[in-house]
LOBA-939286 format. One line per 3 residues: their letters; for each residue z, x, y of C-alpha. Coordinates in steps of 0.1 Angstrom, whole numbers. Each point is the difference from the previous one (the first is absolute). Layout:
BEGIN
a	Z/X/Y | ...;
# end
This chain:
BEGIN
xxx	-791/-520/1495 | -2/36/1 | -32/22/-11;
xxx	7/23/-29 | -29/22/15 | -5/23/25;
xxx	-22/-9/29 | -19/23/24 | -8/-13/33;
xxx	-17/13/33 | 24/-9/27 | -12/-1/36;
xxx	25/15/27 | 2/-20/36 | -19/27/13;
xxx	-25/0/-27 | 6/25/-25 | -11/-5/-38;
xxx	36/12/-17 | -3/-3/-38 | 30/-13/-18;
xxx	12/-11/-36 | 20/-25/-12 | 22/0/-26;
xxx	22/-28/-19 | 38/8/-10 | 3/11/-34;
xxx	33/-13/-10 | 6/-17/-32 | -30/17/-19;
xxx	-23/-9/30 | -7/-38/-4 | 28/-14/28;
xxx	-11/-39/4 | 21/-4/30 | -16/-9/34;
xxx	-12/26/22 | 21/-12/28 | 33/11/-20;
xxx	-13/38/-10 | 4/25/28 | -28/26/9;
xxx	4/32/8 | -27/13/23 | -3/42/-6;
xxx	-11/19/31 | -11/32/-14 | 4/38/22;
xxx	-24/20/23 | -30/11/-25 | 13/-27/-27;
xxx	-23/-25/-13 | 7/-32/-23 | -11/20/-30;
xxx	18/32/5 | 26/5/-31 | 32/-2/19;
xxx	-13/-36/17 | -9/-9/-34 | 37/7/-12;
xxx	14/-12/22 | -23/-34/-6 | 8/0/-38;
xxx	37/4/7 | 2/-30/32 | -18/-22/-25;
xxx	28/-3/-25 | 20/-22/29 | -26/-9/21;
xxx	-38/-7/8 | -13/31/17 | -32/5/26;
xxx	-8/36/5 | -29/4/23 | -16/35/19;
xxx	8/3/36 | -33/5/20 | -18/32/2;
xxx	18/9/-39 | -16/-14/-34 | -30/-25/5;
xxx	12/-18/28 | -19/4/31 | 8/11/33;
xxx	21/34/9 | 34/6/-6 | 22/-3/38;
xxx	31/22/-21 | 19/-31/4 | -9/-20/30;
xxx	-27/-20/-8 | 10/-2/-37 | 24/-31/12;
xxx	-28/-26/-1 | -10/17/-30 | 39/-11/-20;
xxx	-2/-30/19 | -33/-10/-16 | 14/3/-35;
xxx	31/-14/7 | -21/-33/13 | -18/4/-34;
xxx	34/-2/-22 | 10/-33/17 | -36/-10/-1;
xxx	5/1/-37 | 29/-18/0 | 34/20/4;
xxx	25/-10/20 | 22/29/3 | -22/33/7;
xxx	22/39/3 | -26/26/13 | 10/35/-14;
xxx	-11/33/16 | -2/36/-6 | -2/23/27;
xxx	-31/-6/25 | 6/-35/-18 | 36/3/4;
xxx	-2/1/38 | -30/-26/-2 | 20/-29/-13;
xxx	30/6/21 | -26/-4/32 | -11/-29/-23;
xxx	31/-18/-1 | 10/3/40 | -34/-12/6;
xxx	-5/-27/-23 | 27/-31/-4 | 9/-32/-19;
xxx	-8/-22/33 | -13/27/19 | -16/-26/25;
xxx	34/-1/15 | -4/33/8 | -26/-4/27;
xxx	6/-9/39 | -20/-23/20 | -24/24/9;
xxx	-4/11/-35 | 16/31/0 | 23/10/-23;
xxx	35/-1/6 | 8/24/-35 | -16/29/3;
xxx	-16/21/31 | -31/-14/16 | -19/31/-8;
xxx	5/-16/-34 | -23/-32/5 | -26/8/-21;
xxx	-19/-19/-29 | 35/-7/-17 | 4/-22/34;
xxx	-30/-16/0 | -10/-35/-15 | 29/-7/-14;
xxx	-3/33/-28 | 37/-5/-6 | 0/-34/-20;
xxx	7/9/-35 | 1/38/6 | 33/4/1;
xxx	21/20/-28 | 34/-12/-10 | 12/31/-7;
xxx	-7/39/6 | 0/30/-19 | -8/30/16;
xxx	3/32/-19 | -5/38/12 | -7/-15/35;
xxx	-1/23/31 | 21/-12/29 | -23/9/30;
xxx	-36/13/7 | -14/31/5 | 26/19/-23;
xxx	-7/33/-8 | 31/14/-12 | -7/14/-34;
xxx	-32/20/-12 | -14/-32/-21 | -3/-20/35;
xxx	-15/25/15 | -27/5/-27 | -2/-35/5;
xxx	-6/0/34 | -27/23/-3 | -21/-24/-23;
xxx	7/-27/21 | -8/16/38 | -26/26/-10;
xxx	-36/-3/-11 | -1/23/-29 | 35/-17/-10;
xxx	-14/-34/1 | -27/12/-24 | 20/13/-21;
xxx	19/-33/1 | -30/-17/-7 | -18/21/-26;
xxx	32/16/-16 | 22/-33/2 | -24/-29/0;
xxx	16/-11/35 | -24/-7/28 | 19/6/30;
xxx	-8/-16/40 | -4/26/24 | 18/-20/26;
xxx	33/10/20 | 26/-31/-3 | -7/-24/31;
xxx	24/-9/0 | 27/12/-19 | 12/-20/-26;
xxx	36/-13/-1 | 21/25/-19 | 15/-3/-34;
xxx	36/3/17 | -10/-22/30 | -11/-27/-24;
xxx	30/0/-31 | 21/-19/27 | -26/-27/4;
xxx	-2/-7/-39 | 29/-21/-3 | 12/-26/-14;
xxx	-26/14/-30 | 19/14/-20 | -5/43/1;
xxx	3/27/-27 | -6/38/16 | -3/26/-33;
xxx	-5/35/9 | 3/36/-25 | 24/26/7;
xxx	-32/27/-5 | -25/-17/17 | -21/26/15;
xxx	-16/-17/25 | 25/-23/19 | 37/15/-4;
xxx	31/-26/-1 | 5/-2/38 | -31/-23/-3;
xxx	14/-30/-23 | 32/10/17 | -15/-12/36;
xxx	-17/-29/-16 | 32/-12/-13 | 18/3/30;
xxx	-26/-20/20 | 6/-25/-26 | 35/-4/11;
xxx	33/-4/-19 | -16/-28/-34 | -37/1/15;
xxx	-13/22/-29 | 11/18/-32 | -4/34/-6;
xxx	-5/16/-31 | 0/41/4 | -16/12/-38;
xxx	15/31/-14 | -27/26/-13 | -28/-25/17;
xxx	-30/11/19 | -26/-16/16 | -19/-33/-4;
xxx	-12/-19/-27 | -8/33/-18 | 39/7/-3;
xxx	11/-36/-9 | 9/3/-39 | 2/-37/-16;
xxx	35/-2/5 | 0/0/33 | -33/-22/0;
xxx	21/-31/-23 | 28/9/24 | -18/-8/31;
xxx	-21/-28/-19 | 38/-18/-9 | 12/3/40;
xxx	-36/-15/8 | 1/-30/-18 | 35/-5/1;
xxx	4/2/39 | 10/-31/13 | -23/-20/28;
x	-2/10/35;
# end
């Protein structure tokens, strides 16, 4: 049967790193639902670059998910008190993929991962990497034959992907490719990210402890990966004022979706993130997540 508390957990990545996490039961019907976990869908909240489970707009967004669904928001390494330092989105994979394990560890059987910008482009990786039956997805040799070798990582490695899986995807104020620079948030960005004063200030002024490590390799793009997602279901939601990433971004990923691989939802008056999703939108994309249908 389903809690009616929250739990906090420290959840060990495949690569080791302590990510803390919090589980949450669905709040429907006054907050005392009696049905099997099995039948309640989770939603799994992957949070943006400096975000942490306890920031205000992950908490919102929490409170808002719950009224249709149990919810797991957890702190991607290097942000909050998980360990480790953040990758800016490549490493962060194992990171999802650890509390997705979680949710079905608890018991759901249907699991939608939800993500906001660095999050956003986090769970899209997520869901080309990790697959209902993803041992099929190996040759003889091992090597995958999904996603680019360079790839083959700790996702690939004893058998990660059982259980990981998300049935569907919902990536919101996602960049399209790497290394964008395009408007003057990005490149302030970029500064905290690739520069030693910046990553102080990152780490001091944001609470983000950032690696100093180049990408080896790179990771598989956001727009590389959307086309790999499928059949999961795929919901793209993108503002018409976001200031970092304009609309040729959701634009590209929905194209690499092809014609029915994703839906795109382009929000009037939005901006960025989890910061700029009102609750409307946040019951809107709660209804799409846990009405999807099954890959």
């Amino acid at each position: 049967m389903l809690t009616r508390v929250p739990r906090f957990a420290t959840l060990l990545t495949d690569d080791g790193v302590p990510v803390e996490a919090v589980y949450e039961p669905c709040t429907a019907g006054s907050g005392a639902r009696t049905e099997p976990v099995a039948e309640v869908p989770a939603i799994v909240v992957a949070h943006g670059f400096t975000g942490s489970a306890d920031r205000p707009a992950v908490r919102r967004a929490a409170r808002v998910f719950s009224q249709r669904a149990a919810v797991i928001t957890f702190s991607f390494r290097g942000h909050g008190r998980s360990g480790g330092r953040s990758t800016v989105g490549d490493r962060e994979v194992l990171d999802l993929a650890a509390a997705v394990t979680w949710a079905r560890t608890l018991g759901h059987s249907r699991v939608v991962t939800v993500g906001f910008s660095m999050g956003g482009s986090v769970v899209l990786r997520h869901g080309a990497l990790y697959t209902d039956g993803s041992e099929g997805d190996f040759d003889a040799r091992g090597a995958s034959v999904r996603v680019p070798v360079r790839e083959r990582r700790a996702e690939e490695r004893s058998g990660a992907h059982s259980g990981a899986h998300a049935d569907a995807v919902v990536s919101v104020s996602s960049p399209a490719r790497w290394y964008y620079r395009g408007t003057a948030p990005m490149r302030r960005l970029h500064w905290v990210v690739t520069r030693p004063s910046g990553r102080l200030v990152g780490r001091y002024g944001f609470r983000t402890r950032i690696a100093t490590d180049d990408w080896d390799p790179v990771p598989l793009s956001p727009v590389a990966a959307v086309p790999l997602i499928a059949p999961a279901p795929l919901l793209l939601v993108h503002g018409d004022r976001d200031p970092y990433f304009p609309l040729d971004h959701p634009r590209m990923l929905a194209g690499a979706a092809g014609p029915g691989g994703a839906e795109l939802w382009l929000e009037r008056g939005m901006g960025h993130a989890e910061n700029a999703a009102d609750e409307a939108l946040l019951s809107r994309i709660a209804a799409w997540a846990t009405a999807a249908p099954p890959a």
